[in-house]
Every structure is written in C-alpha cells, then in structure tokens.
C-alpha positions in Angstrom: 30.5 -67.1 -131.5 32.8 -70.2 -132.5 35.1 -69.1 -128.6 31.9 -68.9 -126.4 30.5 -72.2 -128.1 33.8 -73.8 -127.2 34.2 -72.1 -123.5 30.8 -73.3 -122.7 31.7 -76.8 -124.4 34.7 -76.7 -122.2 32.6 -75.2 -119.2 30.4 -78.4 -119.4 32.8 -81.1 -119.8 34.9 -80.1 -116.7 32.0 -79.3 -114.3 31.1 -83.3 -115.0 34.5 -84.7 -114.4 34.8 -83.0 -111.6 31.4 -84.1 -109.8 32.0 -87.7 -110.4 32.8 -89.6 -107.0 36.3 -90.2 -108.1 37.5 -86.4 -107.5 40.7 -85.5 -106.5 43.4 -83.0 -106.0 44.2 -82.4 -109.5 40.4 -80.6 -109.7 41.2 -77.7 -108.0 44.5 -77.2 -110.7 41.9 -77.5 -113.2 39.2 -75.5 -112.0 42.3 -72.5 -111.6 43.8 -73.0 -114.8 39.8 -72.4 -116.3 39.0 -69.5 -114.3 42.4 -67.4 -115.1 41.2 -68.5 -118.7 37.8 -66.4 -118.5 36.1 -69.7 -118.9 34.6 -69.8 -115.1 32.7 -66.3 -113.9 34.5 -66.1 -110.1 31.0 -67.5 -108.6 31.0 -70.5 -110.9 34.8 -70.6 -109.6 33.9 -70.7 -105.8 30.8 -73.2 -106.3 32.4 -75.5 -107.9 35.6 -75.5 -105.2 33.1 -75.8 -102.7 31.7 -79.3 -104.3 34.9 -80.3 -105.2 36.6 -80.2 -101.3 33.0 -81.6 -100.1 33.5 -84.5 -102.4 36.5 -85.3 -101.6 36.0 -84.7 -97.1 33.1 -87.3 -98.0 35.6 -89.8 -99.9 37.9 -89.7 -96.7 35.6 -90.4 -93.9 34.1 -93.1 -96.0 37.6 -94.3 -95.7 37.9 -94.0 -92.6 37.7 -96.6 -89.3 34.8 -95.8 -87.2 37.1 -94.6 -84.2 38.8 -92.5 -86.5 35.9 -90.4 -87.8 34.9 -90.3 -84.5 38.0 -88.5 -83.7 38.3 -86.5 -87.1 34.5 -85.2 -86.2 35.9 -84.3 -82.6 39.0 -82.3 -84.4 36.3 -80.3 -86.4 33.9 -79.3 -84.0 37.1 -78.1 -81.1 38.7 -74.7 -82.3 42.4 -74.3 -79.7 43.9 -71.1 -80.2 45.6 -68.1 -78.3 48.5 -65.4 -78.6 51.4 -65.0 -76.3 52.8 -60.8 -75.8 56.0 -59.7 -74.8 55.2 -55.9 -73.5 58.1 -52.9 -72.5 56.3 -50.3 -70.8 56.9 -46.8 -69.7 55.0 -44.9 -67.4 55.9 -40.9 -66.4 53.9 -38.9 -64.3 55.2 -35.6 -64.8 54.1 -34.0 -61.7 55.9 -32.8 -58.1 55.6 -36.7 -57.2 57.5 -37.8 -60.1 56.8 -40.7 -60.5 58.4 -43.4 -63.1 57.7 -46.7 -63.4 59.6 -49.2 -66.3 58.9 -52.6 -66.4 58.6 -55.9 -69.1 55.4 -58.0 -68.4 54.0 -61.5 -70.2 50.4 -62.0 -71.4 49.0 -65.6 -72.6 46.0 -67.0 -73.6 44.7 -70.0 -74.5 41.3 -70.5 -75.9 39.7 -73.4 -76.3 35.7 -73.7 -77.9 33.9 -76.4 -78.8 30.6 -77.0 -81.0 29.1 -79.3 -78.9 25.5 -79.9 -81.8 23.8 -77.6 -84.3 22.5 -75.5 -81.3 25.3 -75.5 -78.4 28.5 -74.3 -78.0 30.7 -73.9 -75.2 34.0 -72.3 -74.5 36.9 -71.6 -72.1 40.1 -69.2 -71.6 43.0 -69.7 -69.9 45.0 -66.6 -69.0 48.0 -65.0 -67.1 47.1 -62.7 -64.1 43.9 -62.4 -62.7 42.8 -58.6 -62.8 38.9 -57.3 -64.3 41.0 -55.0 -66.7 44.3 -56.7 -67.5 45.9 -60.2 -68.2 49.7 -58.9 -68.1 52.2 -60.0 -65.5 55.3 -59.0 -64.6 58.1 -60.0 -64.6 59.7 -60.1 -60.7 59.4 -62.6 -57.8 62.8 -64.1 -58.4 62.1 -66.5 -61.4 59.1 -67.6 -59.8 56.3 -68.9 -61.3 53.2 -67.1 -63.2 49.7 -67.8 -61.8 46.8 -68.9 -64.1 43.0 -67.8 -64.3 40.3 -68.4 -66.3 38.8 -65.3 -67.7 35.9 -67.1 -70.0 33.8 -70.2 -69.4 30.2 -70.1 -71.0 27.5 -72.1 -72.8 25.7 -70.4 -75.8 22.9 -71.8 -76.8 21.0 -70.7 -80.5 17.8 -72.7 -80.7 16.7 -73.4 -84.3 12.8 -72.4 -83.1 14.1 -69.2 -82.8 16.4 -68.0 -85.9 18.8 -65.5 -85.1 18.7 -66.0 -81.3 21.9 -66.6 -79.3 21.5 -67.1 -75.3 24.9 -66.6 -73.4 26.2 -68.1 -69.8 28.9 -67.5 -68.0 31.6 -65.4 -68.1 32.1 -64.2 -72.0 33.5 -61.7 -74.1 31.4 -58.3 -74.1 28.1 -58.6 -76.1 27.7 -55.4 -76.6 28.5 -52.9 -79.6 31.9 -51.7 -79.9 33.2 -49.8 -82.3 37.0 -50.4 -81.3 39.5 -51.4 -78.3 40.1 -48.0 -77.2 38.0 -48.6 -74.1 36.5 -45.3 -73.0 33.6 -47.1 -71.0 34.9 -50.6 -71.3 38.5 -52.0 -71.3 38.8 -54.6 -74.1 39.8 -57.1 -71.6 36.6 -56.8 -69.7 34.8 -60.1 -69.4 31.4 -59.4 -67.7 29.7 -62.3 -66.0 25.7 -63.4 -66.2 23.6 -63.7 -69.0 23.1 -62.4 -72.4 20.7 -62.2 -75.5 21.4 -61.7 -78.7 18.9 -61.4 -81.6 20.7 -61.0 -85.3 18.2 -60.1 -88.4 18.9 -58.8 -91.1 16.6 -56.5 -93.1 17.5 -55.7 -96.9 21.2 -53.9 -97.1 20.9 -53.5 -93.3 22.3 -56.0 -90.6 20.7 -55.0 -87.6 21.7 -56.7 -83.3 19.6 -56.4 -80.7 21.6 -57.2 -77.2 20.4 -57.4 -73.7 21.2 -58.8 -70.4 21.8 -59.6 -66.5 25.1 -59.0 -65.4 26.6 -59.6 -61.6 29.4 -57.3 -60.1 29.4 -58.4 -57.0 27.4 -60.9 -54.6 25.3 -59.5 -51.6 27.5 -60.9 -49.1 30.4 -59.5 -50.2 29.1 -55.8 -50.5 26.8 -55.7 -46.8 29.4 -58.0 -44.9 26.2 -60.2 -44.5 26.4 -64.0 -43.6 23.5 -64.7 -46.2 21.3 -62.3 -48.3 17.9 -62.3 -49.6 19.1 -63.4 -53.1 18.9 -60.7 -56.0 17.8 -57.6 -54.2 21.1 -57.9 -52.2 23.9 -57.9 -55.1 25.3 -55.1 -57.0 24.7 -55.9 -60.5 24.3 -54.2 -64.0 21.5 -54.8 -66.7 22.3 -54.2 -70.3 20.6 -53.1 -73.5 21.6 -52.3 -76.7 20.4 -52.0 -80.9 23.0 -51.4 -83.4 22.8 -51.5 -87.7 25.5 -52.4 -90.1 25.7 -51.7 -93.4 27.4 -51.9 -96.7 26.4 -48.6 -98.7 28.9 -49.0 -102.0 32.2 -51.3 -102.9 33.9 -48.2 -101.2 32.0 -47.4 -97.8 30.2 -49.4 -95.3 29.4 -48.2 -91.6 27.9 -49.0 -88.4 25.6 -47.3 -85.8 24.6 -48.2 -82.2 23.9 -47.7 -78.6 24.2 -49.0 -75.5 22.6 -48.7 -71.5 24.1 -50.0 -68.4 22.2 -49.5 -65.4 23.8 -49.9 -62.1 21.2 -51.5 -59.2 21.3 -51.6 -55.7 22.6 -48.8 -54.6 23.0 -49.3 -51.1 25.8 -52.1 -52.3 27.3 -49.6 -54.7 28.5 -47.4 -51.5 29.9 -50.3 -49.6 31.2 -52.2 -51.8 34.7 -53.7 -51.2 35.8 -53.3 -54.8 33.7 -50.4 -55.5 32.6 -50.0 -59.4 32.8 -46.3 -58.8 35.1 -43.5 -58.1 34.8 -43.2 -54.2 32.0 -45.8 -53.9 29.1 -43.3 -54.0 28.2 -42.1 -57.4 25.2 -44.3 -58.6 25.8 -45.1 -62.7 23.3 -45.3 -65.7 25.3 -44.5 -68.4 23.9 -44.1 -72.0 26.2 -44.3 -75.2 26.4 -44.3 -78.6 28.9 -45.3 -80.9 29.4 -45.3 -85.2 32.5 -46.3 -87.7 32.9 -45.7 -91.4 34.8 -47.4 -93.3 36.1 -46.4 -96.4 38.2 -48.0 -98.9 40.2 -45.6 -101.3 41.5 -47.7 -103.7 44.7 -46.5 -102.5 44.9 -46.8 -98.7 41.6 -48.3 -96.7 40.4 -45.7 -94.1 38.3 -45.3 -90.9 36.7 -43.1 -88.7 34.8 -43.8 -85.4 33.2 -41.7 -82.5 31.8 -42.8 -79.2 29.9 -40.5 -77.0 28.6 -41.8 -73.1 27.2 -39.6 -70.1 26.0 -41.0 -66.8 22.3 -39.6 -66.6 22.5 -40.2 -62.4 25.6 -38.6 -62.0 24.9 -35.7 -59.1 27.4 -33.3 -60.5 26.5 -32.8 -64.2 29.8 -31.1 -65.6 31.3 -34.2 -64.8 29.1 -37.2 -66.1 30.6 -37.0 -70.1 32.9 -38.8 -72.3 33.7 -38.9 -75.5 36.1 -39.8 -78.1 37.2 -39.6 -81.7 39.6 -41.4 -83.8 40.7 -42.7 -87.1 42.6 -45.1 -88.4 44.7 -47.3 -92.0 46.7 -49.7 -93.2 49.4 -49.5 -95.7 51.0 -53.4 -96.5 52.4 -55.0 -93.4 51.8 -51.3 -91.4 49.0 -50.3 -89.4 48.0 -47.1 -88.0 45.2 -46.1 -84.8 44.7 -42.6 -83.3 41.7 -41.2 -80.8 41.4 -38.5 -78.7 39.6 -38.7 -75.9 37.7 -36.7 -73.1 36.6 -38.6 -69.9 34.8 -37.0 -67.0 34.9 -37.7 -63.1 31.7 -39.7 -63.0 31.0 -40.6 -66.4 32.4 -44.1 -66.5 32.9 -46.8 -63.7 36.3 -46.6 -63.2 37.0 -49.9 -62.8 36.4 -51.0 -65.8 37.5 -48.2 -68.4 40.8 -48.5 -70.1 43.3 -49.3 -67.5 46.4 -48.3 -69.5 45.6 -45.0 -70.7 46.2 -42.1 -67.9 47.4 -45.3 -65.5 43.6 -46.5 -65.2 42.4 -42.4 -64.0 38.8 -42.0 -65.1 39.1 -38.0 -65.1 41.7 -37.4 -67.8 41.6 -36.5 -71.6 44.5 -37.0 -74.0 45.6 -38.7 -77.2 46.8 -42.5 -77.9 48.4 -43.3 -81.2 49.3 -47.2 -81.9 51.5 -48.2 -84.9 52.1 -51.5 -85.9 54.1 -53.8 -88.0 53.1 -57.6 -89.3 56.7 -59.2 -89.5 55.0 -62.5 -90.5 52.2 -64.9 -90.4 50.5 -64.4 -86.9 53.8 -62.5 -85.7 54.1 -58.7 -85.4 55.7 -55.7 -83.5 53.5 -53.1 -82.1 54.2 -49.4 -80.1 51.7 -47.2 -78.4 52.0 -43.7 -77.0 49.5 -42.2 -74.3 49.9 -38.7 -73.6 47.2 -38.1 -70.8 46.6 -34.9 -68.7 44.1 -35.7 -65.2 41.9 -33.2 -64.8 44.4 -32.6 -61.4 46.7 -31.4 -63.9 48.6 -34.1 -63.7 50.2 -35.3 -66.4 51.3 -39.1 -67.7 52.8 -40.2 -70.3 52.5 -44.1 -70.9 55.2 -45.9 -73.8 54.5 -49.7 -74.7 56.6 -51.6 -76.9 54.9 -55.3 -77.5 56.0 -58.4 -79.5 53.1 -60.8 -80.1 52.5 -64.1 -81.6 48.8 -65.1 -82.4 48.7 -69.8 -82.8 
C-alpha cells in the first residue's frame, strides 16, 4: 500500500514539472527513468512524451524570427526522399536461340511531396529511364549521360466535408489493392495516369477502402492516326473499381481481403494502338481480381502468406484468360525472405504492364521467384532474386539479379 501511495505521489509530482512552460530535454530522461521503474503504464509513458516534445516545438518557434518560422513551417510540411540501386542481372533463355544477356543497370529516385494546408497535398518524382514498367538504365553509351523523367506529379485533395475522402490527379502511385510487388497484373513500377477516389472508414475491428477511378492509356489521336478526336469516346482508357477490408484478428494474426476491376474501353483504339496494352493488339480486357494476406507473428519468426487470383472475363479463348499466384514470406534479424509461384495465361493480363522482369516481360509463362535479402545498415542493404520461368512455348528463362540499394 505504502509503494503504490508513493508511485502515485511520485506519478503526480513529475507529470506537473514536466507540463510547466519551462520543459526541457532533461524530461524525456525523467519520464524513462519512471517508466523502466513501473511507475508510468506505457500509455501514460507515450502521452506524456507527446506533451513534453509539443512543449518544447512551441518554446522554439516562440523563439524564433518571423522569417525563420516561416521557413521551419516550410521544412515541416516538404517530405525529400528517394533510394539509388545498383542492379547485376542475368538473363538465359535456354532454348535453340540461346539467348544470354548480362548487364549492370542504375535506378534513382527522388521524391519530393509537399503538404500544401489541412486538405491539399501535392507531389513529384524524379527518375532514371523513362519506361511504363521500369526505371533502370544501363550502363553503355560510352560514359554518357543518363536521361531523367518524371514518373509522378499529382494533387490530392481530402476535403474535411467529406471525412475519409481522398481525390487523386495526375500521375500517382497505384490506388488500388495490392497485396505485394510481385506484379502478376501490375508491375510495381506502374504509375497509371487520371483520376482516383478513395473513401477510408473504418467499422469496429475492420478497416475497410473503397477505390475507384478514370485512367488514360493512350490519347485518340495517337491510337486512329487522327488530326483531332471527338474528345473521350476516341481514347483508349481504363476505369477502375475496387473494395478491400483489413483487419487485426489477435496480437498474433491480422489479414487483408480485396478485389479489383479494370475495364478496358474503346475498342476500336485497343486494335490500333501504337503501343498496344495487349498481346497482338486485339484481345479486348476486363479483368476481375482478388487478392488476400495473413500475417502472422510466431513469437519466434513473423510469417506471411498471400494469394492473388485474376481472369479476363472478355478474353475470346477462355483457357487462356487466368492467372494466379501464391506465395509466402519472413524475416529473421537483418534477413528477409519472399517466394511466389505463379501461373499467367495468354490473355489474362495486359502485357504491358505485368511484371517486366519475371519471364523477360512474357505474359504467357508460369514459374517461381524467390528474393532474399540482407539489411547491412540503416537504409542500406544487399538483395538477390531468382526467376525460373517456363513460356507456355516451352521456352525457358532463367533471370539472376544481384542489387545494392540505399534508401535517403
């Protein structure tokens, strides 16, 4: 009785020196030194930190000139950030061709985003190369210089009317629901261009997404050779809609659950377009998918398991309008671990956009990709991925990739 009279004694006193407006460093050392005592619970531990380094940000910019709070608020609301990769890749087709291919290639990004008030933000990316489903360049050309693109530039808008509402313009990172980078309909470095809605809510346990949108492949001109087109009706373009749940079930397991459509329109500009979004430019798409992940911590090693499962429904030839995959997945200290399977069919995906480094970019292949890799330090790490593919042309390829990358 006497030691929880004196905790809470203790308890009181140090919550109201540290409240007072003459806070400082030394409160966070105190507030430690009570909570490995038992004396704080770990919430009355993170509430009071929280009060604490509020204090003490309003102390400084009181401090502060007026032109440098202007700039300290400007450094709080701009995020800069990006990764550069160093990748050694090996590709072997083991067929009557024989073909072999070894080369080292470069990948950087820079990302800059920017809270512009409480209900804009806006964003950029700078990258190397230029292609839908890759950023990597290689290195040849005689020392010659690497060409830069951007491959985001958007406005998001979430207006407080409507809570849980997030408008998209521009070109962006996909909207959709994923449940990893293994790209069997899209490649992770897929940036689709339009518009897209996102409505967030959350209900009980359950976190739930609701995603739509108007996406643009290519313009109307570019597909009928025209000198001007009639506006929408003209351009090949994609609409989007998707619904997917998380959840938390236990300290041990949480999972996710969603689905996807992406219908294809315009026809007519499918089959002639330049930089068709289909195998042989003549295979209308509306492809339907659904995707889930578990997650489950052990206690020992943390584990997970995902699926994804697509078919084309307007695909004339059904034997050839399914994909699917399976994989799993840990991590053990400064090691991680990723393995899938995968099945993909001639006209399931658009093969354009699919993973462009497993099976060289083929949309008819199945196979198996493992990925280890190993954190060497703080936003530095060393990474290898296998690809063992067989085409549905019996053609086999093998793809090695040996990357150093460095995340700032």
């Amino acid at each position: 009785m006497m030691k929880t009279l004196k905790s809470a004694r203790l308890l009181a006193i140090s919550a109201g020196l540290l409240l007072t407006n003459n806070a400082q460093a030394t409160d966070k050392d105190l507030l430690d030194a009570l909570y490995q005592n038992g004396v704080l619970t770990k919430v009355q531990y993170e509430n009071l930190v929280k009060k604490v380094e509020s204090k003490e940000k309003e102390v400084a910019q009181a401090a502060l000139s007026p032109e440098k709070a202007q700039a300290l608020d400007w450094a709080t609301r701009v995020k800069i950030g990006g990764d550069m990769r160093f990748r050694h890749e090996n590709i072997d087709t083991e067929s009557d061709r024989g073909v072999k291919e070894s080369r080292q290639r470069i990948r950087a990004r820079l990302t800059i985003d920017a809270q512009i008030n409480d209900e804009t933000k806006a964003g950029f990316r700078l990258v190397t190369a230029g292609g839908t489903t890759s950023s990597n360049q290689t290195l040849e050309g005689g020392f010659g210089g690497k060409d830069i693109f951007f491959d985001r530039a958007f406005l998001s808008w979430s207006p407080k009317f409507a809570s849980g509402l997030t408008a998209t313009f521009g070109k962006f990172k996909q909207p959709w629901y994923n449940v990893s980078s293994a790209g069997l309909v899209w490649d992770s470095d897929v940036n689709p261009e339009g518009v897209a809605m996102k409505y967030k809510r959350s209900v009980g346990p359950v976190k739930m997404a609701a995603t739509g949108g108007y996406f643009i492949l290519e313009d109307g001109d570019t597909v009928n050779g025209k000198d001007n087109n009639d506006g929408f009706s003209d351009d090949l373009n994609m609409f989007h809609a998707g619904l997917s749940a998380s959840m938390k079930l236990n300290d041990m397991i949480k999972g996710s659950l969603g689905s996807n459509a992406y219908i294809y329109n315009n026809e007519s500009a499918l089959s002639s377009a330049s930089n068709s979004a289909l195998k042989d430019g003549d295979t209308p798409l509306e492809i339907y998918e659904v995707a889930g992940k578990v997650d489950i911590d052990t206690g020992f090693l943390p584990v997970y398991v995902y699926a994804q499962y697509a078919v084309n429904a307007a695909a004339a030839d059904e034997d050839q309008d399914t994909a699917w995959l399976a994989g799993f997945g840990t991590k053990y200290g400064p090691f991680k671990m990723d393995y899938n399977y995968r099945d993909t069919q001639e006209d399931a995906v658009a093969d354009s956009y699919n993973d462009s480094d497993f099976s060289a970019g083929s949309d008819s292949a199945r196979g198996h990709k493992v990925k280890l890799a190993y954190k060497i330090n703080k936003n530095f790490s060393l990474a290898g991925a296998y690809f063992a593919a067989e085409q549905y042309n019996n053609e086999d390829v093998d793809t090695f990739q040996l990357d150093l990358k460095a995340k700032f």
